[in-house]
VOGU-3710 file (C-alpha; in Angstrom, 3 decimals, decimal comma):
1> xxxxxxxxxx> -95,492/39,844/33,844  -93,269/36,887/35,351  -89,829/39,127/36,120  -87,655/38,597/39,110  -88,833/41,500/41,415  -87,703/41,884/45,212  -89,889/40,098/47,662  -92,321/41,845/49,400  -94,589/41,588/52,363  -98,263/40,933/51,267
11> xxxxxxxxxx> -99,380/42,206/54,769  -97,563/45,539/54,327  -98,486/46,498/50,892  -100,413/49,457/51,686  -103,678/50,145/49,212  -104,388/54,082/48,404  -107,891/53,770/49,396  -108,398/57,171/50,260  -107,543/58,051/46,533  -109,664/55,198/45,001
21> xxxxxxxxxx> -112,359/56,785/46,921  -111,438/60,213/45,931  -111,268/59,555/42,215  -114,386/57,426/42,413  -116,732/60,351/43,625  -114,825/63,016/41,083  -116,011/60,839/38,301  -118,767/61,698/36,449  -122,216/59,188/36,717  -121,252/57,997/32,906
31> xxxxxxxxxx> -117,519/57,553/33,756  -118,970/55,130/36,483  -121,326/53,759/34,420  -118,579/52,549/32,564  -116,223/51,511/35,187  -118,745/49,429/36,834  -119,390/46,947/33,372  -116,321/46,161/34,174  -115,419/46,459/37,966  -119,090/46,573/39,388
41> xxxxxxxxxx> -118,519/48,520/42,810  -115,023/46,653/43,852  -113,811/50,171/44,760  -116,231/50,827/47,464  -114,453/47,716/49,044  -111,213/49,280/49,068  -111,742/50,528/52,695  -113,004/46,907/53,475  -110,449/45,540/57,078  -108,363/42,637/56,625
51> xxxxxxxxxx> -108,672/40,182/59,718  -104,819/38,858/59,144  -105,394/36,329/62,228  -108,408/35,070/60,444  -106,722/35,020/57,455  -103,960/32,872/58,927  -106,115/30,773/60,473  -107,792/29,822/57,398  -104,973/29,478/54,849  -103,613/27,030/57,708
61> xxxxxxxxxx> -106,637/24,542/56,359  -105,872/24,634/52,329  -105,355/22,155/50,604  -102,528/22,644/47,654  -103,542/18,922/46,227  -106,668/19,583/45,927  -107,089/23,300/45,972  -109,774/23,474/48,797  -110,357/24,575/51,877  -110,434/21,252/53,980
71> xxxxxxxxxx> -112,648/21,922/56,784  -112,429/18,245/59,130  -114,200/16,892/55,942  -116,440/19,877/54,916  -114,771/21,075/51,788  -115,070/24,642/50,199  -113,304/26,111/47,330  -113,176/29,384/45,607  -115,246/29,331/42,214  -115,521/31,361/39,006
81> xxxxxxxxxx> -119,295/32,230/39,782  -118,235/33,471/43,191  -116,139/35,699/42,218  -118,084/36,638/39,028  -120,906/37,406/41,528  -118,359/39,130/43,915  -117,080/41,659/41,213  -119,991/41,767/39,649  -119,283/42,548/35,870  -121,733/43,562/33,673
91> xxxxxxxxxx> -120,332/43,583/30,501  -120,410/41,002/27,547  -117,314/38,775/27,539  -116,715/36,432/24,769  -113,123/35,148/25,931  -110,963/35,170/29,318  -107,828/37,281/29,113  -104,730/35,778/27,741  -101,507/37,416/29,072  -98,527/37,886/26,618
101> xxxxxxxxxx> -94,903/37,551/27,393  -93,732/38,785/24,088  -95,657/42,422/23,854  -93,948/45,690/23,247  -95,526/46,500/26,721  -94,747/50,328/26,640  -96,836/50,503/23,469  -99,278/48,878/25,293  -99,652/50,913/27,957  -99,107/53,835/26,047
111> xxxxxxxxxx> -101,996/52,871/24,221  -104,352/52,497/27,128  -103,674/55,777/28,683  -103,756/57,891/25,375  -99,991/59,063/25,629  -97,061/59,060/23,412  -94,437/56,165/24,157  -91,701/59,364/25,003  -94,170/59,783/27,815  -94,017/56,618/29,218
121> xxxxxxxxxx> -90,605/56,043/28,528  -90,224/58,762/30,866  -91,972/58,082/33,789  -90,774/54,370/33,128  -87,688/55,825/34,331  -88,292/56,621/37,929  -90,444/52,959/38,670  -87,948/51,043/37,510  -88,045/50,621/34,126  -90,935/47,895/34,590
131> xxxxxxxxxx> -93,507/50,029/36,617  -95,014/53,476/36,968  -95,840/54,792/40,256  -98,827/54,947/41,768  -98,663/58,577/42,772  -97,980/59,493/39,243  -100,875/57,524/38,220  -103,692/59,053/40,300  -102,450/62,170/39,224  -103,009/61,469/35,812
141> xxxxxxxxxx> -106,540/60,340/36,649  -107,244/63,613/38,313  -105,919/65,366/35,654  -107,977/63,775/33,446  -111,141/63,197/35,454  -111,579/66,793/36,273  -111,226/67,706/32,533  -113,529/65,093/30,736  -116,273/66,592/28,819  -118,504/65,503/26,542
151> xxxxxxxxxx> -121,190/62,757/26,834  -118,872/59,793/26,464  -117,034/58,712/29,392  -113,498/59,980/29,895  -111,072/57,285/28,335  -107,958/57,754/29,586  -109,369/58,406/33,020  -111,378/55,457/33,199  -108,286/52,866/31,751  -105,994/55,236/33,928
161> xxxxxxxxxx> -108,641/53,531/37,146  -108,865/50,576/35,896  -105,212/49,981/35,696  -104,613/51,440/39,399  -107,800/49,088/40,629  -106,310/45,906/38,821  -102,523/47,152/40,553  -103,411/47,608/43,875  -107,011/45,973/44,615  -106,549/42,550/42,410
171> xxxxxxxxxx> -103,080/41,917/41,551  -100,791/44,137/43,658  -96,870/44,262/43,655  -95,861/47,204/46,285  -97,555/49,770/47,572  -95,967/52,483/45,393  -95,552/50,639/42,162  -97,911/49,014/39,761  -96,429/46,680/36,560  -96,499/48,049/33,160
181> xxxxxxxxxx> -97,604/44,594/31,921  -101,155/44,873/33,372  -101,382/47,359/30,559  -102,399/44,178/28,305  -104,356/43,060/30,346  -106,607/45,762/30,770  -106,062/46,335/26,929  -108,563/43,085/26,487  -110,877/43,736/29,529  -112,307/46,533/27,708
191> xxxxxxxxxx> -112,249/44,864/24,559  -114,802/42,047/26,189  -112,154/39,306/28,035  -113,252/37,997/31,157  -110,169/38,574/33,978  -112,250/36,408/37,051  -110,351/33,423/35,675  -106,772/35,293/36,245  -108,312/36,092/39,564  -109,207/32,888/40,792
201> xxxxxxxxxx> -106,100/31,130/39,866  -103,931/33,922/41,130  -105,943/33,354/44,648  -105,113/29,314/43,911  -101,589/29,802/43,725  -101,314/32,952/46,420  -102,759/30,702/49,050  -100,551/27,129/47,557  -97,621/29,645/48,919  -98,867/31,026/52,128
211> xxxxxxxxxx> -99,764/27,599/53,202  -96,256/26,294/52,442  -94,529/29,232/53,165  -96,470/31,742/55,782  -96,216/35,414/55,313  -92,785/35,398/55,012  -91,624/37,857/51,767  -93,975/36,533/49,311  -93,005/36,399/45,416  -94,002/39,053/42,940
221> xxxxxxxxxx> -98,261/38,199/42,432  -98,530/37,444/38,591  -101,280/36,642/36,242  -101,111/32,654/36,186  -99,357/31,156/34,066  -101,933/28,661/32,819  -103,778/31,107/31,161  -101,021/31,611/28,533  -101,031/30,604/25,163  -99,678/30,493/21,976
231> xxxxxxxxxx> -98,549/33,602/20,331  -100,893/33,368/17,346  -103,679/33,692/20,011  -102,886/36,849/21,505  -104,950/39,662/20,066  -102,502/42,259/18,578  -103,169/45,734/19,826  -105,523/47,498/16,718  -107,515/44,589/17,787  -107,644/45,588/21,416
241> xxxxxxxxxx> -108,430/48,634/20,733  -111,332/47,890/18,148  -112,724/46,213/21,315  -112,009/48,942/23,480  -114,210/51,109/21,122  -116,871/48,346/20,670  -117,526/49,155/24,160  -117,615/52,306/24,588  -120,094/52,235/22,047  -122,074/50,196/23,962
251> xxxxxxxxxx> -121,511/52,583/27,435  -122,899/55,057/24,497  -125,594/53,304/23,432  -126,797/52,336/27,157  -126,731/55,910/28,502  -129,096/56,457/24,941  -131,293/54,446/25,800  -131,521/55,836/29,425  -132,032/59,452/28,128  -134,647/58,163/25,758
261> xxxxxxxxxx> -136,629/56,342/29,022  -136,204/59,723/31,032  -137,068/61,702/27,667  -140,329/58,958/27,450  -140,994/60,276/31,201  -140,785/63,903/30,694  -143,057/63,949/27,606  -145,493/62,045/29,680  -145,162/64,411/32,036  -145,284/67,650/29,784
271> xxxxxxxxxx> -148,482/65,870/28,311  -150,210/65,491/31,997  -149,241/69,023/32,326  -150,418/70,011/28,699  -154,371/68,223/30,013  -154,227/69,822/33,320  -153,642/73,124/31,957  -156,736/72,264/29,726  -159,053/71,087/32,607  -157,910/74,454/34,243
281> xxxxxxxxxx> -158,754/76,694/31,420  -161,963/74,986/31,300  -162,838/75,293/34,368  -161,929/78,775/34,526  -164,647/79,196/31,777  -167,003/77,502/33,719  -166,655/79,688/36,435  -166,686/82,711/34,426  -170,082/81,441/32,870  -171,652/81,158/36,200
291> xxxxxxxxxx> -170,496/84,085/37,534  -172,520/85,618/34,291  -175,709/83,312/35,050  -175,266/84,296/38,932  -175,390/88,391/38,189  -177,802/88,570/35,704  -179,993/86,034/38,178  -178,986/89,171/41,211  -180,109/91,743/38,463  -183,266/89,962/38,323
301> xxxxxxxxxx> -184,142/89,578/42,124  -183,294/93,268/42,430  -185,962/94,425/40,042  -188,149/92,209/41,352  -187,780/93,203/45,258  -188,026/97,214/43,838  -191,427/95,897/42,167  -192,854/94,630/45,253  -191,413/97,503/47,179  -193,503/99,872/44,939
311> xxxx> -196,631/97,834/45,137  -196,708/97,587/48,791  -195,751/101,058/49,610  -197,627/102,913/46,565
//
């Protein structure tokens, strides 16, 4: 992901938050169900302000020694547990994300999005051969949102979000085009890495620039670099995609067990039902009995009011 891009303006990269909101409420409950192991509910943030005077203000007290914020003695720095709690991911991890220079990154991404690498080559061709734009790429999650059925999530729809969420939200390059390479990236997320790390140390080295440098044209945001490592560590991608199913099984397996508590609920239920009915028809019996006892008791005070009619009036 570390290519020579032209320099930008953080503070004018514009985020399509009416879109992320959009695509949000056309997915389905178990598409979202799925996004949020991963993402939690960082997309309802997207229409969170920015206070760029506060923001100023505050970069103007890190420290890039020390990476804190240096507050006349009071120091604060951003931690892994903050922003675990901030994004708040759900799902198992078992390793961090390890970004790899030396992917066939087309394949990648091909991969993630369930399309054929003549696909991407093609719309590789108007981003710049290292990006896909961001218009193309909500489209394709509309496409595919609005067409998902089944009980599974929608796949491509879901890595299609993830990718423009990870582009725009947490590691964003322009306002119209997102990097190919995040493909990889989101490749392991699914598959159970943990990206807060990549977060965290992006923030580290985002705010070691503004402090030195201001919000002047900023550099291309990357995933660090001291997250890489040796090429026999990367996961290849039949790997990354055995993860990617391992959890969708468990999405699967979670919305069984839901359906089995409502299921639990609604038998309960039908068996409330099943005893009222019961009481009811019993009850009804009841009712019928004594309306028997209470005419053939009227039957007898009849004949016995003729009787005494007849013996008083002979």
């Amino acid at each position: 992901m570390d290519r020579s891009r032209p320099c930008l303006r953080l503070d004018i990269i514009i985020t399509p938050s009416a879109d992320i909101t959009r695509l949000w409420n056309t997915f389905r409950p178990v598409d979202r169900a799925f996004l949020r192991l991963i993402i939690g509910d960082l997309p309802l943030l997207v229409d969170s302000p920015i206070d760029w005077t506060l923001l100023r203000t505050v970069i103007s007290f890190w420290d890039t020694q020390w990476a804190v914020f240096s507050f006349q003695g009071t120091e604060l720095a951003p931690t892994i547990e903050e922003y675990a709690t901030l994004l708040q991911r759900s799902m198992p991890i078992h390793d961090i994300v390890v970004p790899n220079q030396f992917a066939m990154i087309q394949s990648r991404l091909a991969i993630l999005l369930g399309l054929r690498n003549e696909e991407i080559r093609h719309e590789l061709q108007y981003g710049g051969e290292h990006n896909i734009r961001t218009t193309w790429l909500i489209d394709f999650i509309q496409a595919r949102a609005l067409n998902a059925m089944g009980e599974s999530y929608q796949r491509d729809a879901c890595h299609g979000f993830l990718l423009l969420i990870f582009g725009t939200m947490l590691f964003p390059y322009s306002s119209n085009l997102i990097d190919e390479a995040l493909a990889q990236v989101i490749l392991q997320v699914v598959g159970g890495h943990s990206y807060v790390e990549a977060v965290v140390a992006e923030t580290i080295r985002s705010l070691d620039y503004f402090h030195l440098y201001g919000f002047t044209p900023v550099r291309r945001l990357r995933i660090p670099q001291i997250l890489q490592a040796p090429q026999a560590d990367i996961p290849n991608a039949e790997s990354l995609v055995q993860g990617a199913m391992h959890t969708e099984l468990h999405v699967i397996r979670v919305e069984r067990d839901r359906l089995r508590c409502e299921l639990v609920d609604i038998r309960a239920e039908l068996t409330d039902h099943k005893e009222l009915q019961s009481e009811l028809a019993q009850t009804r019996a009841c009712i019928v009995s004594q309306d028997g006892v209470i005419a053939r008791l009227n039957a007898t005070l009849d004949r016995a009011r003729a009787r005494a009619h007849r013996i008083t009036h002979p």
